[in-house]
C-alpha positions in Angstrom: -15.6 30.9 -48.9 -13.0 28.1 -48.0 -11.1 31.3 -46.0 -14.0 32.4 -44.3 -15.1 29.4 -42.1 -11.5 28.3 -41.8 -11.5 31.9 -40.2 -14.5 31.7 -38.3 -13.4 28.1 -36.9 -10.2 29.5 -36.0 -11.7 32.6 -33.6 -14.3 29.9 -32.0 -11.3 28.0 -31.3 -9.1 31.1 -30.0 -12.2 32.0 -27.7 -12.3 28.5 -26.4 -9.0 28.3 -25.6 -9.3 31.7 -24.3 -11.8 31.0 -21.7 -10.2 27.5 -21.0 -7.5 29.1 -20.0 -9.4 31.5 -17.7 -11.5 28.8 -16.3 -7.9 26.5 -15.2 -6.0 29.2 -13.8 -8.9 30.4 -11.9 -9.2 26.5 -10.4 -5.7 26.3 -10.3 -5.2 29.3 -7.9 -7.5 27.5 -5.6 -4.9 24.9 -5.6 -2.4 26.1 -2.5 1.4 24.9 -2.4 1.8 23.1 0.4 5.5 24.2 0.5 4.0 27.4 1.2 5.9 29.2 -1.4 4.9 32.7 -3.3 5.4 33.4 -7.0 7.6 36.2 -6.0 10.3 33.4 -3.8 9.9 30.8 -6.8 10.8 32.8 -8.6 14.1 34.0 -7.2 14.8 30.4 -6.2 14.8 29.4 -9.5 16.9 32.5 -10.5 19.5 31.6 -7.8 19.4 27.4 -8.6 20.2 28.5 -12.6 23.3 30.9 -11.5 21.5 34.2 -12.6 22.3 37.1 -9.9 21.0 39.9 -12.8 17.6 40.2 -12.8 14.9 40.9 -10.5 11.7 39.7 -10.0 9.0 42.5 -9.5 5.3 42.7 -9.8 2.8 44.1 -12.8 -0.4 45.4 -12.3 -2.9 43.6 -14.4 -4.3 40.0 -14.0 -2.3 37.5 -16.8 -0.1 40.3 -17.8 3.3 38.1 -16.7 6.4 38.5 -18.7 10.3 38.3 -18.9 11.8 41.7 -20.1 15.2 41.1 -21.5 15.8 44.8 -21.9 15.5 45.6 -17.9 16.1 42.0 -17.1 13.1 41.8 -15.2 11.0 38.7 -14.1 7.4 41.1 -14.0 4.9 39.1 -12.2 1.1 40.2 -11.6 -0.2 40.6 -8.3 -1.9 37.5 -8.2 0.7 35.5 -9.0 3.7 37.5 -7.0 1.8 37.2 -3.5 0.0 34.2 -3.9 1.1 30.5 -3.3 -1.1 28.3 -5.4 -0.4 25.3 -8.0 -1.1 28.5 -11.2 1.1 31.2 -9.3 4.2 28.6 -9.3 3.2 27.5 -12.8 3.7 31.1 -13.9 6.3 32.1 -11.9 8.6 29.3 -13.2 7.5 30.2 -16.5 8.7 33.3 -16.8 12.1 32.9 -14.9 12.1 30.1 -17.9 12.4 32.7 -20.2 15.9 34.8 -18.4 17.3 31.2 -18.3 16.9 31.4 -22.1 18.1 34.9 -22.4 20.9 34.3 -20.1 21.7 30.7 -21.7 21.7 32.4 -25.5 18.7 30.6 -26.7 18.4 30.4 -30.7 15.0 30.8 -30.9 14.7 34.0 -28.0 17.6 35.5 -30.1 15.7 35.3 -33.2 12.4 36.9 -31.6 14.1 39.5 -30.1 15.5 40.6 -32.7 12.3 40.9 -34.6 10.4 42.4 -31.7 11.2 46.1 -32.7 10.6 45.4 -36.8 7.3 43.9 -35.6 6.5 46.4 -33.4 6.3 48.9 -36.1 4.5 46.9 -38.9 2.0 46.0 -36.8 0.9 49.7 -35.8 0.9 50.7 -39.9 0.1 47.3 -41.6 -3.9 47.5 -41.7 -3.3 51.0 -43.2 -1.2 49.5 -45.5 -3.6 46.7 -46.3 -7.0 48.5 -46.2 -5.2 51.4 -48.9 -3.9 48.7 -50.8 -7.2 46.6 -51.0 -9.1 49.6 -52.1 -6.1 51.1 -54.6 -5.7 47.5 -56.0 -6.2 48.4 -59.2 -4.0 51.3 -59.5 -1.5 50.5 -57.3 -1.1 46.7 -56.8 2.3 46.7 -55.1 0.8 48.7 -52.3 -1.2 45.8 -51.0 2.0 43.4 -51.6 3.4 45.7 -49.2 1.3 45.2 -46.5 0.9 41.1 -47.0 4.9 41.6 -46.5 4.6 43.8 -43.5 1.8 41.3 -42.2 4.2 38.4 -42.7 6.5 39.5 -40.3 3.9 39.2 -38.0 3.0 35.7 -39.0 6.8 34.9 -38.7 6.8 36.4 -35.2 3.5 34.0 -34.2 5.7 30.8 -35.0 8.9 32.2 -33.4 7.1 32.4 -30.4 6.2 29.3 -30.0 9.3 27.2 -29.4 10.3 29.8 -26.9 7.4 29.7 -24.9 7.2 25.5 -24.8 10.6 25.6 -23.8 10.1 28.1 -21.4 7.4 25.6 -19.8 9.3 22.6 -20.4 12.4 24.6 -18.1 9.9 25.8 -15.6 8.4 22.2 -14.7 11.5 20.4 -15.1 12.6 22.7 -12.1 9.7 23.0 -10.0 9.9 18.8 -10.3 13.6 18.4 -9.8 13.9 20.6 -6.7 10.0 19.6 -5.1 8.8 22.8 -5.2 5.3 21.0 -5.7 3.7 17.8 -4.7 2.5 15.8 -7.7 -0.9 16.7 -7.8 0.0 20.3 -7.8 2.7 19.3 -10.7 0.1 17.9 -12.6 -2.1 21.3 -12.0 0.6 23.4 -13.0 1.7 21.4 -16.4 -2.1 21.8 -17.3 -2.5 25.3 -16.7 0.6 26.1 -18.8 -0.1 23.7 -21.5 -3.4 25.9 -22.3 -1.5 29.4 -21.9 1.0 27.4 -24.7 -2.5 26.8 -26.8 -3.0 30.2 -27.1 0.1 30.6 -28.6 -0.8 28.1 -31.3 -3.9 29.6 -32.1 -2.6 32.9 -32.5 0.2 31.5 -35.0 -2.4 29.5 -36.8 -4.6 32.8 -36.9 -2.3 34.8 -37.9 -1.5 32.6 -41.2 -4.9 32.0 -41.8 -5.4 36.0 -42.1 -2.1 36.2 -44.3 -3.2 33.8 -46.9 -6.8 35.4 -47.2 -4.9 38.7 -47.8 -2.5 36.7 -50.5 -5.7 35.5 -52.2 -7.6 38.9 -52.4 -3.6 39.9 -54.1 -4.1 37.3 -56.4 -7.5 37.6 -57.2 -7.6 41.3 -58.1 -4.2 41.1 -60.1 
């Protein structure tokens, strides 16, 4: 019972967070830079100021769908942060050319999640299978559901990973876009909030994700 609201809390939480996030990015992007700045030229500024002539910035289709692609060495931006010159674009933008400073600078903690990124990527597309079998073959086959709680740990590993390589990744971006004046200081301020609640999803997800292993570890325990 214990697992169940701690469950439930956690996906009001995630939903809150969710929205929150939604709701600043939406006022942020009313916000506009009065350097008159795009994503798209913060982003190569900050690429050029940090010594990296490798990767390219280019835009996503999708709304929130901004990442940093190692394997391409690609900054992909979405539309509405590429063209647009707001206080959330520049937040964004930074963030993610972050994330090829790390790559290029050898971060620890980018390392490590890289290298789980293809292990992950395939226990996450068979580890419910695993699970749901397991749950249901408990009693004939215990190890089958252990299976799965170990597949599902990876992705609980993953979660936590995550999280000092995006706060860095922020911490980078708004060190930068301070240092060099890319934004006045209300439009700083507007920019650290909007990426501290992207960094919150993060932390709910991780927390999530735990929460979910140790309910499958009890139903393990129970049944053996």
């Amino acid at each position: 019972m214990i697992i169940y609201i701690i469950a439930g809390a956690i996906a009001l939480i995630g939903m809150f967070v969710s929205r929150r996030l939604k709701s600043k990015f939406d006022e942020y992007s009313k916000l506009s830079l009065q350097s008159g700045l795009s994503g798209k030229e913060i982003a190569e500024r900050m690429l050029q100021d940090e010594g990296i002539n490798d990767v390219k910035v280019v835009s996503t289709p999708g709304k929130l769908t901004d990442h940093y692609n190692p394997s391409t060495k690609t900054v992909n931006l979405s539309s509405v942060v590429f063209n647009e010159r707001n206080a959330a674009a520049a937040a964004v933008a930074a963030h993610e050319v972050g994330h090829a400073v790390q790559h290029a600078r050898g971060y620890t903690w980018l390392q490590m999640r890289s290298k789980l990124v293809p292990i992950v990527s395939l226990s996450s597309r068979i580890v419910q299978f695993v699970i749901i079998g397991g749950i249901l073959l408990i009693n004939v086959f215990p190890g089958l559901l252990l299976g799965g709680i170990i597949l599902f740990s990876l992705t609980t590993l993953f979660a936590f990973i995550t999280l000092p390589v995006e706060y860095d990744a922020s911490n980078r971006a708004l060190a930068w876009i301070k240092e060099n004046q890319i934004v006045t200081s209300s439009e700083y301020d507007a920019s650290k909030d909007a990426l501290r609640w992207a960094a919150r999803t993060y932390v709910v997800s991780a927390i999530g994700s735990l929460a979910t292993l140790l309910y499958y570890l009890s139903i393990y325990m129970r049944r053996r």
